[in-house]
C-alpha positions as a Markdown table, in Angstrom:
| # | Residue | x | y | z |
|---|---|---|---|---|
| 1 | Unk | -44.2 | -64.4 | 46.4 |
| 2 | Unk | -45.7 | -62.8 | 42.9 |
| 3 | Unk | -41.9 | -61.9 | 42.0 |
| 4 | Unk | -41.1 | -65.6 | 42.8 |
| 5 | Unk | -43.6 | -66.6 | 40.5 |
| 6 | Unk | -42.8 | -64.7 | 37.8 |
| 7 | Unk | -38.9 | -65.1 | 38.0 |
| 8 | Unk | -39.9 | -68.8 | 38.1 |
| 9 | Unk | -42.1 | -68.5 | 35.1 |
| 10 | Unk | -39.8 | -66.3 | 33.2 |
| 11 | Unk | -36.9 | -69.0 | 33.7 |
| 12 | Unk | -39.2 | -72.0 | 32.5 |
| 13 | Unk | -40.3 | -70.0 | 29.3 |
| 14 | Unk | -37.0 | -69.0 | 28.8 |
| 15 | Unk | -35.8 | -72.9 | 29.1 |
| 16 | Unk | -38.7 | -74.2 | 26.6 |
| 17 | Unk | -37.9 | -71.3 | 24.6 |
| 18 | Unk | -34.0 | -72.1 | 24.1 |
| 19 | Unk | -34.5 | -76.1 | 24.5 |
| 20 | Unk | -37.7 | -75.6 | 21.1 |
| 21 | Unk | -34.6 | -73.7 | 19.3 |
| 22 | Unk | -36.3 | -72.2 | 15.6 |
| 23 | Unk | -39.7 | -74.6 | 16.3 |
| 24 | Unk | -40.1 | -73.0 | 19.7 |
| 25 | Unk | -44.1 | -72.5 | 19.7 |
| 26 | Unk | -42.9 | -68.7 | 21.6 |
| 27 | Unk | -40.9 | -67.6 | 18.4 |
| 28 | Unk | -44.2 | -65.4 | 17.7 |
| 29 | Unk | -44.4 | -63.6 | 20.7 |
| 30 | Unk | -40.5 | -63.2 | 20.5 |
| 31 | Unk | -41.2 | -61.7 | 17.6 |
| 32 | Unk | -43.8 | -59.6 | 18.9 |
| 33 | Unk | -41.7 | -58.3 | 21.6 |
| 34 | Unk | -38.7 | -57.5 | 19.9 |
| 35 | Unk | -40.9 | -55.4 | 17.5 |
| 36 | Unk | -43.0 | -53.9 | 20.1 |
| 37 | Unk | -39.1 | -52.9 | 22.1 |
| 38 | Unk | -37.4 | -52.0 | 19.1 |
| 39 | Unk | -39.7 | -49.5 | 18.1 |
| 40 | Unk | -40.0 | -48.3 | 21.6 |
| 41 | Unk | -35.9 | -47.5 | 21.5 |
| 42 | Unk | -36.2 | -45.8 | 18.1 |
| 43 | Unk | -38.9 | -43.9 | 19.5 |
| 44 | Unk | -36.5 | -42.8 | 22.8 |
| 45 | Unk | -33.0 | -42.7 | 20.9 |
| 46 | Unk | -34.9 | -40.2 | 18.6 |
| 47 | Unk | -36.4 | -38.3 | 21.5 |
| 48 | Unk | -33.1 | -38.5 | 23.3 |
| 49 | Unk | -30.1 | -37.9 | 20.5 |
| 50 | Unk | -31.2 | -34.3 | 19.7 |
| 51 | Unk | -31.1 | -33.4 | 23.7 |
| 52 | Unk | -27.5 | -35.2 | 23.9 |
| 53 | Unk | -26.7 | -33.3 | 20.5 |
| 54 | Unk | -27.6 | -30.1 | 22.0 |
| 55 | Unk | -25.4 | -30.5 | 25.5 |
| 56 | Unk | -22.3 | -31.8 | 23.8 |
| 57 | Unk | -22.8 | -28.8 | 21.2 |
| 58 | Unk | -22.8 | -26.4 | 24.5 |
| 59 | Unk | -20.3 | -28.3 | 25.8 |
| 60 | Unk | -17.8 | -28.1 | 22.8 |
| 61 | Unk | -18.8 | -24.1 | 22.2 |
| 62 | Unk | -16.1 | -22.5 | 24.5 |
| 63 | Unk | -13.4 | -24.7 | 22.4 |
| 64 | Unk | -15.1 | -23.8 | 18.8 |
| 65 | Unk | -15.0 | -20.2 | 20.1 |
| 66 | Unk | -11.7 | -20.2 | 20.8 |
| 67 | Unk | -10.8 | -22.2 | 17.2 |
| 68 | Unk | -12.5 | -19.5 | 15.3 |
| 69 | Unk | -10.9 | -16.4 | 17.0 |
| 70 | Unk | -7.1 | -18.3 | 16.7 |
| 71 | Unk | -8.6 | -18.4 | 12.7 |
| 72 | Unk | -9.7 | -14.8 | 12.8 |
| 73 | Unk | -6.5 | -13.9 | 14.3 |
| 74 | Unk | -4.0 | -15.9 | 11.6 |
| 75 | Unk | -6.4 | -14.2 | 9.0 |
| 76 | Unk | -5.8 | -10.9 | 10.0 |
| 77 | Unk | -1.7 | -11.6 | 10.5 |
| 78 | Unk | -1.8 | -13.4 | 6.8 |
| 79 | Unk | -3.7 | -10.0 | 5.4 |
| 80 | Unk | -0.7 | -7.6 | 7.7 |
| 81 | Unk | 2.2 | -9.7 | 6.0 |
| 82 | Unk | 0.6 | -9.7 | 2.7 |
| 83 | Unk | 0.2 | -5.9 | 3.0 |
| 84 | Unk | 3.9 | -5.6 | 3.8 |
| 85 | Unk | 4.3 | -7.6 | 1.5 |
| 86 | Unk | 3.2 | -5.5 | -1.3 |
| 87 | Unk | 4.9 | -2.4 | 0.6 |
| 88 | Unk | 8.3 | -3.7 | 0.5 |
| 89 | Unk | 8.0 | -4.7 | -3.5 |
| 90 | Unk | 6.9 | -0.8 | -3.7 |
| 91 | Unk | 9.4 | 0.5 | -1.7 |
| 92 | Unk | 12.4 | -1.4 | -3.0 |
| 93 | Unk | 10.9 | -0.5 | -6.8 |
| 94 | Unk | 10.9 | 3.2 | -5.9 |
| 95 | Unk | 14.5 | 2.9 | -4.0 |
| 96 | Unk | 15.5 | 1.2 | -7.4 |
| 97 | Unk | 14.2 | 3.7 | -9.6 |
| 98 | Unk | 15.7 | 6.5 | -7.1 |
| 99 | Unk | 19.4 | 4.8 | -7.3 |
| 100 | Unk | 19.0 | 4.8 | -10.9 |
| 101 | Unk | 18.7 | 8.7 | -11.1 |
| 102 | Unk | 21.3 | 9.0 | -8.9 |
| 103 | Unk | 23.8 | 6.9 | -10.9 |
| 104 | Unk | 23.0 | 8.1 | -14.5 |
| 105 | Unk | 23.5 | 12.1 | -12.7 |
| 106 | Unk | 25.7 | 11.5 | -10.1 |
| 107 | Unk | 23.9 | 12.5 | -7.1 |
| 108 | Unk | 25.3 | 11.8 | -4.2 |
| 109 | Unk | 22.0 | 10.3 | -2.1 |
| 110 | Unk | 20.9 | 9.6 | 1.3 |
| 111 | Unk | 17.7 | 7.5 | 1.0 |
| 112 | Unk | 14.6 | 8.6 | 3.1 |
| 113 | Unk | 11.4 | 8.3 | 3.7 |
| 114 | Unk | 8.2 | 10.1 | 4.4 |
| 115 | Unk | 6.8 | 10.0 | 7.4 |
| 116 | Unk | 4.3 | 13.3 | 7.4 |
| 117 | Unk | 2.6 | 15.9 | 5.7 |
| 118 | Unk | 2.8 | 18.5 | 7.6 |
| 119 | Unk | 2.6 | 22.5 | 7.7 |
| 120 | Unk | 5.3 | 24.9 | 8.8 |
| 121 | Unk | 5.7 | 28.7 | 8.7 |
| 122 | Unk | 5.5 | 30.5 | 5.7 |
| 123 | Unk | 4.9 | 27.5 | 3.2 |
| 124 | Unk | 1.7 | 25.5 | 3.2 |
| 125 | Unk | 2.7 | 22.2 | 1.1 |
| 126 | Unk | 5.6 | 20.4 | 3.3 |
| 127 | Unk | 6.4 | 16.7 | 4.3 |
| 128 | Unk | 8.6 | 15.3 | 7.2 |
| 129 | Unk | 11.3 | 12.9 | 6.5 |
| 130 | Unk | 13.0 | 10.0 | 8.6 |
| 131 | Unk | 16.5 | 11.1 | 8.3 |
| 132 | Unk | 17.9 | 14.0 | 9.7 |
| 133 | Unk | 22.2 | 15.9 | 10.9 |
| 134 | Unk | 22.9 | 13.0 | 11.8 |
| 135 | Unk | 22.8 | 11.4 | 8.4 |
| 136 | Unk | 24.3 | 14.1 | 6.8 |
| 137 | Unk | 21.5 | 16.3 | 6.0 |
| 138 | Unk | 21.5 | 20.2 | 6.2 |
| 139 | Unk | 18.9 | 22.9 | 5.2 |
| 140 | Unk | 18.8 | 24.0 | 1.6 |
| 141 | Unk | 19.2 | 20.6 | 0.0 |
| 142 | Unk | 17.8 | 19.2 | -2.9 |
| 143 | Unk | 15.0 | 16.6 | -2.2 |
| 144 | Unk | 13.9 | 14.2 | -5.5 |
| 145 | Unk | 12.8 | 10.6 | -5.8 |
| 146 | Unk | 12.7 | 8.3 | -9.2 |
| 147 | Unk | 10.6 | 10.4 | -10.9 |
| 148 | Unk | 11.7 | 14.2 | -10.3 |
| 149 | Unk | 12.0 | 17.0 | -8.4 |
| 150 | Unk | 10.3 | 16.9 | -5.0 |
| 151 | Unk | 11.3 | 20.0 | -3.3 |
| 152 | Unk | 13.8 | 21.4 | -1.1 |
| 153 | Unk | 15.0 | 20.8 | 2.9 |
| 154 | Unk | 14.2 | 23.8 | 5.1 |
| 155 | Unk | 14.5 | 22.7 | 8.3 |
| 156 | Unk | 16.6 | 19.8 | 9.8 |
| 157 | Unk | 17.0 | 18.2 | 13.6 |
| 158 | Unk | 19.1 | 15.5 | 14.8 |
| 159 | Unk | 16.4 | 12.5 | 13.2 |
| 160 | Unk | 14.1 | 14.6 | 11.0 |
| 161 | Unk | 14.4 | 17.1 | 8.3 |
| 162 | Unk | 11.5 | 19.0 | 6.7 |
| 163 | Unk | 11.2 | 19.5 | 3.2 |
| 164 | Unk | 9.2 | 22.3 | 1.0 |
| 165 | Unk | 7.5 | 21.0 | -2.0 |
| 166 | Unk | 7.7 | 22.3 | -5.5 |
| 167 | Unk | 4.1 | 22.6 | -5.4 |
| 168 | Unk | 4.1 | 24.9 | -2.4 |
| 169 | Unk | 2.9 | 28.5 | -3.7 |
| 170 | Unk | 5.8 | 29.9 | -2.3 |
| 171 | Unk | 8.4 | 27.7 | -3.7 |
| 172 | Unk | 10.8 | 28.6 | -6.5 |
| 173 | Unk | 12.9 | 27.0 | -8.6 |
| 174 | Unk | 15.4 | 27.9 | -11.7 |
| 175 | Unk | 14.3 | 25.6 | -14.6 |
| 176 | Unk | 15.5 | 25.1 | -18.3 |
| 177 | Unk | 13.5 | 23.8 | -21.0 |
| 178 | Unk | 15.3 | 20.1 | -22.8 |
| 179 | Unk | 17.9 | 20.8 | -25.3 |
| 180 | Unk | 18.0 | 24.3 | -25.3 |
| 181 | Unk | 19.4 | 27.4 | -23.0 |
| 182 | Unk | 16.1 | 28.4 | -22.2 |
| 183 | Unk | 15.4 | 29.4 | -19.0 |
| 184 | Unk | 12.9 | 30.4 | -16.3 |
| 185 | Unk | 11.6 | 29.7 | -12.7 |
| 186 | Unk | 8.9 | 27.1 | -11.9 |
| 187 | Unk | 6.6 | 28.0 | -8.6 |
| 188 | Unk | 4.2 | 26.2 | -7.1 |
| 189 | Unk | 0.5 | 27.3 | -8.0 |
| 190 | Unk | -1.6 | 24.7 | -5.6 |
| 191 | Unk | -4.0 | 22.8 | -6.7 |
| 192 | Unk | -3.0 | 19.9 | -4.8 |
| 193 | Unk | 0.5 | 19.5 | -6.9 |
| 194 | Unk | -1.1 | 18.8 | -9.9 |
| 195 | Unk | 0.7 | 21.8 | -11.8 |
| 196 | Unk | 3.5 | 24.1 | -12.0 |
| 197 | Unk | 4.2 | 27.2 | -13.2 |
| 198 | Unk | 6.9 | 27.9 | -15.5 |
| 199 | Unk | 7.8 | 31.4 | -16.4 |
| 200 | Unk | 10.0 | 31.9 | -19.0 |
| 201 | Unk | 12.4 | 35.1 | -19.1 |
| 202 | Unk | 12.3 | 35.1 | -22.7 |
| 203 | Unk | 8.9 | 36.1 | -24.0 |
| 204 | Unk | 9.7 | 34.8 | -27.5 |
| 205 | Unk | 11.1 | 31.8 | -26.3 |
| 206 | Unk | 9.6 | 28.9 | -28.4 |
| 207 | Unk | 7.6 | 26.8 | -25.9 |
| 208 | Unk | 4.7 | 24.2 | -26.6 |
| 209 | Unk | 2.8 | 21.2 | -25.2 |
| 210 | Unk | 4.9 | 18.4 | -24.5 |
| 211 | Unk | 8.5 | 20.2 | -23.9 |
| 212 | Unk | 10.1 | 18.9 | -21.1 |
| 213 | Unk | 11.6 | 21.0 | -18.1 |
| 214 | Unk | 14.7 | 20.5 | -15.5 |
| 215 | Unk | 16.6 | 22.0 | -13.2 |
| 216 | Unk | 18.8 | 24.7 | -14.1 |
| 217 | Unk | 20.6 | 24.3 | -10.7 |
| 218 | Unk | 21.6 | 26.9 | -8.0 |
| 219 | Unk | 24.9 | 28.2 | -7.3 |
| 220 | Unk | 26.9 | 25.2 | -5.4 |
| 221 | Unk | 23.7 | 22.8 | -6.1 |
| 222 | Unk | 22.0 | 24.6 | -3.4 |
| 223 | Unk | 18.9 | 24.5 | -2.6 |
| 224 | Unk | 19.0 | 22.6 | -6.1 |
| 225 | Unk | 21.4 | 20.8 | -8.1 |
| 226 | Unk | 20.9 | 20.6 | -12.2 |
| 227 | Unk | 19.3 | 18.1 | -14.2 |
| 228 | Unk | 16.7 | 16.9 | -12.4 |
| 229 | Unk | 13.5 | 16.2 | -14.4 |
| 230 | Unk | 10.8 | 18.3 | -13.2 |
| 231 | Unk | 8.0 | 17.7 | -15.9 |
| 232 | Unk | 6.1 | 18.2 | -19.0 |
| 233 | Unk | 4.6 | 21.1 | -20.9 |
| 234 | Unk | 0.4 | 21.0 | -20.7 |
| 235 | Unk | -0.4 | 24.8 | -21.8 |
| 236 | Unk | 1.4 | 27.8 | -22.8 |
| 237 | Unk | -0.6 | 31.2 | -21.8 |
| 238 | Unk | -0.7 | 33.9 | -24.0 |
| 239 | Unk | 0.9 | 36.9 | -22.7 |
| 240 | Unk | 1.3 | 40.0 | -25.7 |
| 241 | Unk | 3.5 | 42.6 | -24.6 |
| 242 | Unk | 4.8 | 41.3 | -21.3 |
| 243 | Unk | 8.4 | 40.5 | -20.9 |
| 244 | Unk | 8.3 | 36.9 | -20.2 |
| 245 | Unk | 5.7 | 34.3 | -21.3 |
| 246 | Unk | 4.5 | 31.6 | -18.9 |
| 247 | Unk | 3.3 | 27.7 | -19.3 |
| 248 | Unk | 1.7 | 25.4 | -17.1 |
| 249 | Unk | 3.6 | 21.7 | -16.4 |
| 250 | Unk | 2.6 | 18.5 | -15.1 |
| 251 | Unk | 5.3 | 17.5 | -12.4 |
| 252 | Unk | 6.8 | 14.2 | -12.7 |
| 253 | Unk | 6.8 | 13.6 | -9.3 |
| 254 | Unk | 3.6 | 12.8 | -7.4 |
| 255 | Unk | 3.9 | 15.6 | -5.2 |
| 256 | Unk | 0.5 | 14.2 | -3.4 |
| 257 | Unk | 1.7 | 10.5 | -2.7 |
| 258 | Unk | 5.1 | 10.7 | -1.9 |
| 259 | Unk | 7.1 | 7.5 | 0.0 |
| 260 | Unk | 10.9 | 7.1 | -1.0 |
| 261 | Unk | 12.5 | 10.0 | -1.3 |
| 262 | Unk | 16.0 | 10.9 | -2.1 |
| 263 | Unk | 18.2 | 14.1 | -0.5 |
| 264 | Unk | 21.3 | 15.1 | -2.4 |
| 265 | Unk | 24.2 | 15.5 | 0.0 |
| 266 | Unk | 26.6 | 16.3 | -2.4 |
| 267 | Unk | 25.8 | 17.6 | -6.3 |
| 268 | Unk | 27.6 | 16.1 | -9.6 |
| 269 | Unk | 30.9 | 17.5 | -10.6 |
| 270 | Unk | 29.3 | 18.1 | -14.1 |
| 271 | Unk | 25.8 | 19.0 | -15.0 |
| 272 | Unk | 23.7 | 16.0 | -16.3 |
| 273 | Unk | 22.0 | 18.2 | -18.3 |
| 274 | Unk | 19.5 | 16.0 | -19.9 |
| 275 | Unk | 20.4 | 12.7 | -19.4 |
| 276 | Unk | 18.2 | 11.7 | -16.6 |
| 277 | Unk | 14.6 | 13.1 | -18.4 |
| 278 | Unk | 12.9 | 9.8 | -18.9 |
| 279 | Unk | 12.2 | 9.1 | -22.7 |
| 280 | Unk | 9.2 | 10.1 | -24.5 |
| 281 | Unk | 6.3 | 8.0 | -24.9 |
| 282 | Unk | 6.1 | 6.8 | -28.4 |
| 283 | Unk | 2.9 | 8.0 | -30.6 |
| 284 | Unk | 0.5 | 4.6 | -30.7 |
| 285 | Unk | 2.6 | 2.9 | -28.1 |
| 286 | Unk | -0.6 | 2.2 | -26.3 |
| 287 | Unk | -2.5 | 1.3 | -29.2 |
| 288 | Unk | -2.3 | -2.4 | -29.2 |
| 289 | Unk | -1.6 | -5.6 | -32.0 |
């Protein structure tokens, strides 16, 4: 019976209320109501939103997750292809600079790479190459890249070859001073590549900073063919009364960070002589406007 009533009562007031239209005499309770309600929902929708916030959030998470690892892992592929990128530029610039040698000399080249430092009997500086008999590569060939003289092949399989470098202490190599008949042997002295010893067989030979040494070559162009640079003049030692007189060069060739690589299958018909040394920095070249 009290729900009676008061569904009956809510319908009359409701009736007056809608019958009164804007001059209803409940407008201020209305009013009252609406305030009293609508700050009631504020009050709950802000009490409630963070909690639905927060279970849609966990809800979503495994999805976001798996968004930010698929970005992580294009990040790291964009980085890889960048950095092969960059490889390929170097690699085809050093191959570039290697066919250039071996068209101004005419060297006969098959391209390779390095794939290993690595030690073998008897020499302590050596690197492993990709390319081995079956590319037509034998022991006692010459080994260079676009710079200069690398070293020499020693040991070859069907895939792989091995190669001593110039800077190995117990390599040896003829060498001739630029423009002249001047001539000596270069050996390795350590020191991580960064020099070479040249020893001249003329002790009165004149020799100062900044001369430039090649290859005298090897009977047949083996174990080296003539011509190729193998660097500059730092130091000359003093040596009274002996009968040669020695000087320290800076190879051209990076013996430490080597890549492309060239091995000469077959040696020029006539000796470049000096045409492949690169030219001489000009005095104030670096000096700017």
């Amino acid at each position: 019976m009290s729900l009676g009533v008061l569904l009956a009562a809510a319908l009359a007031l409701m009736t007056v209320d809608h019958r009164a239209g804007a001059n209803s005499p409940l407008s201020p309770l209305r009013t009252a109501g609406a305030e009293l309600f609508g700050a009631a929902e504020s009050a709950g929708a802000g009490f409630v939103r963070p909690i639905g916030r927060f279970f849609e959030t966990m809800t979503a998470a495994p999805d976001a997750q798996r968004r930010i690892d698929a970005l992580r892992a294009e990040n790291q592929r964009l980085r890889r292809d960048l950095t092969a990128q960059a490889l390929d530029r170097q690699h085809s610039a050093e191959l570039g600079r290697l066919l250039g040698v071996a068209g101004i000399a005419g060297y006969r080249l098959v391209p390779a790479q390095v794939i290993a430092r690595r030690g073998t009997p008897g020499f302590e500086e050596a690197v492993q190459l990709d390319v081995g008999s079956a590319d037509g590569v034998r022991s006692e060939m010459t080994v260079l890249n676009g710079d200069g003289l690398v070293g020499r092949v020693v040991q070859v399989s069907t895939s792989t070859s091995t190669v001593v470098l110039l800077s190995d202490p117990a390599s040896a190599a003829g060498a001739r001073l630029e423009g002249s008949n001047e001539i000596g042997v270069v050996h390795g002295v350590g020191q991580n590549g960064r020099l070479l010893r040249f020893r001249l067989l003329d002790s009165t030979a004149q020799v100062v900073p900044g001369r430039r040494i090649v290859s005298f070559g090897s009977q047949r162009g083996a174990p080296y063919v003539a011509g190729v640079p193998i660097g500059v003049v730092e130091h000359v030692e003093a040596t009274p009364g002996e009968l040669t007189r020695i000087a320290y060069a800076r190879p051209y060739a990076d013996l430490t960070a080597l890549d492309v690589v060239g091995v000469v299958v077959q040696a020029p018909r006539r000796n470049p002589r000096d045409a492949v040394l690169p030219d001489v920095p000009r005095e104030g070249a670096d000096g700017g406007a």
